[in-house]
Structure formats: C-alpha cells, structure tokens
N, C-alpha and C positions, 0 to 999 in steps of 0.2 A: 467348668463350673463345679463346684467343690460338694458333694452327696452329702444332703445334711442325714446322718445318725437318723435309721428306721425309729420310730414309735415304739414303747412294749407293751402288749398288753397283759391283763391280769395283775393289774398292779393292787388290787383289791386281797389278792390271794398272799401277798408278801407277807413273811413272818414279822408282826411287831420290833424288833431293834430292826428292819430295813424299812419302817412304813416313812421314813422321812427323805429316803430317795426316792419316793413316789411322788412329789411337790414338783424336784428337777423338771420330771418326764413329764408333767402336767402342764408343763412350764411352756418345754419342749411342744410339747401336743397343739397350745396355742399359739406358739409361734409358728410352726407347719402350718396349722390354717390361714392365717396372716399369710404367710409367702403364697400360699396355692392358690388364696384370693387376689391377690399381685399378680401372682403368672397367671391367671386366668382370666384377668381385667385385659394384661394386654395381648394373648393368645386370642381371645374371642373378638378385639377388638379389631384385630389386623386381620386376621382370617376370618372371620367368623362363626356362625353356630357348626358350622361340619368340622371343624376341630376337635380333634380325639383329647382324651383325658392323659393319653401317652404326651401329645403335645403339652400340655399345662404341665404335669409331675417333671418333665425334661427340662422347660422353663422354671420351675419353681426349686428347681435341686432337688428334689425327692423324688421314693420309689413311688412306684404306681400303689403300690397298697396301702401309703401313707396315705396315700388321694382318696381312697375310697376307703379309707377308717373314717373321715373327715367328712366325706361328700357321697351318699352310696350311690349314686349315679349321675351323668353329666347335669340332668335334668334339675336336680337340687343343687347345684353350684352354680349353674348358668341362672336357678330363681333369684339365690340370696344375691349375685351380681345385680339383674335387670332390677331389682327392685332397689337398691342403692343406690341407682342410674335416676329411676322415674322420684324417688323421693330428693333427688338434687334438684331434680328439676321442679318440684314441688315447691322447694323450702326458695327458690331463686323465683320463682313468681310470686308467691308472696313478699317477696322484698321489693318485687319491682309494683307490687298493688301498695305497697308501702309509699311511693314515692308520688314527692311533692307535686311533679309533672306527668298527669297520666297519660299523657302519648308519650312521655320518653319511658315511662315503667313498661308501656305495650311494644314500643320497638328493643329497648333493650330487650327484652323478655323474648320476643322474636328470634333477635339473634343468638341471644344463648342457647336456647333450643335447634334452631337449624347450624349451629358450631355443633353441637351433643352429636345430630344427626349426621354429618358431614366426616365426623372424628370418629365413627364407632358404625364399624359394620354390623356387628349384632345387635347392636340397639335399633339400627334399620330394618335389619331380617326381621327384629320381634314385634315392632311396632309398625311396621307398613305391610308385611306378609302375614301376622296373627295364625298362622297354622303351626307354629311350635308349640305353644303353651296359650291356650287359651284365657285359663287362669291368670299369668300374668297381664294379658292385654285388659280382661276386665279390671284387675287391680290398678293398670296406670290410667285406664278409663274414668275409674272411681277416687281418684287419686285426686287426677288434674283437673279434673272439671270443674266442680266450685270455683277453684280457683281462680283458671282461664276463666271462666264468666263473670267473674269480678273485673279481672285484668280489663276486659273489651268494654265493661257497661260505664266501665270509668271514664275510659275514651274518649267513647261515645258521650255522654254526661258532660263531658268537657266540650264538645262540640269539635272534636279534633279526629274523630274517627269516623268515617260512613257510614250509616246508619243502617245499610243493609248487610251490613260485615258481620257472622257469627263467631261464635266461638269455636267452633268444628272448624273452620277459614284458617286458625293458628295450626294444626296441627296438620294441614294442606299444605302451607306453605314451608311449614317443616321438612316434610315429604318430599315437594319439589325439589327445595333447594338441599338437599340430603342427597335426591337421586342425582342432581346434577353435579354437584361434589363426588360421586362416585363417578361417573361419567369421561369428568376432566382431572379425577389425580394424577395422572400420570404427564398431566402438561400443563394446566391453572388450575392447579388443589384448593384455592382460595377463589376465584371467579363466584363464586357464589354470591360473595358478599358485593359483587355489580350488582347481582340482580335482586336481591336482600333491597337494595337501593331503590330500584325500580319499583318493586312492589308499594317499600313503601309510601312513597308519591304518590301513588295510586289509591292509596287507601284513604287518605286525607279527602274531604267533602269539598274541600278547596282550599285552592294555593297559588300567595302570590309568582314565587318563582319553584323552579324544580334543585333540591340537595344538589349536592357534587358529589356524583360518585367515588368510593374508595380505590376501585381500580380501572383498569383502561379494559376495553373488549379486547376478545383475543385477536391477535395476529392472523394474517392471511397461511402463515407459516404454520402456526399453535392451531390453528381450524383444523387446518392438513392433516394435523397428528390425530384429532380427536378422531376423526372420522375414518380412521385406518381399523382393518380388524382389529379386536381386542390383544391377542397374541401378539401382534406387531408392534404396540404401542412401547414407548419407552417404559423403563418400571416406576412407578408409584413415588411421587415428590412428599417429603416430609415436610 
C-alpha cells in the first residue's frame, strides 16, 4: 500500500505569495481523516476495540502522526465511529416507524440491528460490555429509545405484537443474536437469521401458521465444529 505524503503543519506561519499551497495541504488534511475513518471502520470492526492505532494508520496508508494530528487518542476516533454506527441505526428505525405495515417496520428494524450487531465486533464490545466509554452507551441509549418506543407501541397498536414485549426486548434480541453470530462465524456466520425467524413467531399474540425459515439448522458436522475449542475452529467465514 502506497504512504500517503505526511500532513504539514504551521501552515498559518507561511509567508504570503506561499499562503495558497496551504488550501492543497487542507485538502490533504481532509482527505487523511476520511481514509483513517475507512481504516478504522474496518480495523475495529474485525478485530475490535484492542486494536492499536498502529493498526488503523497501516490500514489507512498513513504515518502514525498523521493519526494523531487527526485523532489524539484512540478514544476520540473509536467515539466519532460508534456514534455514526448508533445514528444509522437511528435514522433506519425511523424509516421502519415510517412504514405502512407496523410488524413489518418492527421486524425489519429487528433485523437491521442484529445484521449491525453480527457484522461489527466493536459495536458489540461497546453496546453489550458498556465499560469502554460510558458516554457513548448513554448517547446511543438516548438516541434510540424514542424511537424503539414508537417502533413496538405501533405493533402492538396494530394488534400484531405481544403485549407484554418492551422496548428494552429489541436491544436483547440484538444481543443474542450478535452473540450467536460471534459464536458460529467461523462455520454458519449467517445462522442467526434461523433464529431472527424464531423469535419472531414468538413475538406475534397469535398465529395461524409458523414463517419458513431462511436457513436450515446446522449440521450434525457444523455442530462439531462449533463446539470445538476456539483456537481449533476453522477461521472466520466472510
């Protein structure tokens, strides 16, 4: 991967006829945050929160000192990330409290969120372990919850959701099926969406027949693998 050209700084100090190659380097400057936000979406994403800042700047073609002109600690790059994360998943339950069918707004919405949780290791460290950054957890706490309590009382309103279902219930089942997507990558990376299925049949107050699930249980073979120490396991299915 090809070193993008360190940052300069003091561009402020430049003698008049050179203050208009300070625009380039500014230029420059936004673009290095842009790449170091890339490599550090998908650095934290695969590995997660214990990823050094040397991993992102190696991932993103820059020096380490570009990273931390940009970012002065992991803690401030790993915020502006999770918070990009919780307000996607914000602005996509509002679209699904948009729609015409409110059990299909509440299960899509389901599944978007446990695909988020399933696909991003550090969105599970920060929202199911909350001892990173505190802050953040209240921010997507404070975030989502309107929202989710729209999403369920419409459901429910509709007569299509169980009455005893809250809205803390969404962000369980997230959990779950996150932790079980972690669980089985390395042999049904997608299995989740079986039981995505399951639940939600469960959640309806009644029904004349039970969905077709999207995928088959696993194998008497793929069980085998799951259940072997972690180190033994095949590596991780894309």
């Amino acid at each position: 991967m090809t070193v993008q050209a360190e940052e300069t700084s003091g561009a402020s100090e430049r003698p008049p006829h050179l203050a208009a190659e300070a625009r380039p380097l500014r230029r420059d400057a936004e673009r290095n945050r842009q790449r170091i936000l890339a490599a550090a979406a998908e650095v934290f994403t695969e590995r997660g929160l214990d990823a050094s800042l040397d991993e992102v700047a190696r991932a993103a073609g820059v020096g380490i000192g570009t990273v931390y002109r940009r970012f002065p600690d992991k803690e401030s790059l790993i915020r502006e990330l999770f918070r990009e994360r919780i307000d996607a998943l914000v602005t996509v339950a509002e679209q699904c409290c948009a729609a015409a069918d409110p059990w299909q707004g509440l299960a899509s919405y389901l599944e978007f969120a446990a695909a988020a949780m399933a696909d991003d290791l550090a969105l599970r460290q920060l929202m199911m372990f909350g001892t990173y950054d505190r802050d953040q957890v209240c921010y997507a706490r404070d975030r989502m919850r309107p929202v989710i309590i729209r999403l369920v009382r419409r459901a429910q309103a509709s007569g299509d959701l169980r009455t005893d279902f809250e809205a803390t219930d969404v962000k369980m089942i997230a959990f779950m099926l996150g932790s079980l997507a972690e669980y089985a990558a390395a042999v049904t990376p997608q299995v989740w969406r079986r039981y995505l299925g399951m639940l939600l049949d469960g959640l309806r107050p009644s029904r004349d027949a039970v969905a077709a699930l999207p995928l088959p249980a696993p194998s008497a073979d793929e069980l085998g693998e799951l259940m072997r120490p972690r180190g033994q396991r095949p590596a991780v299915r894309r």
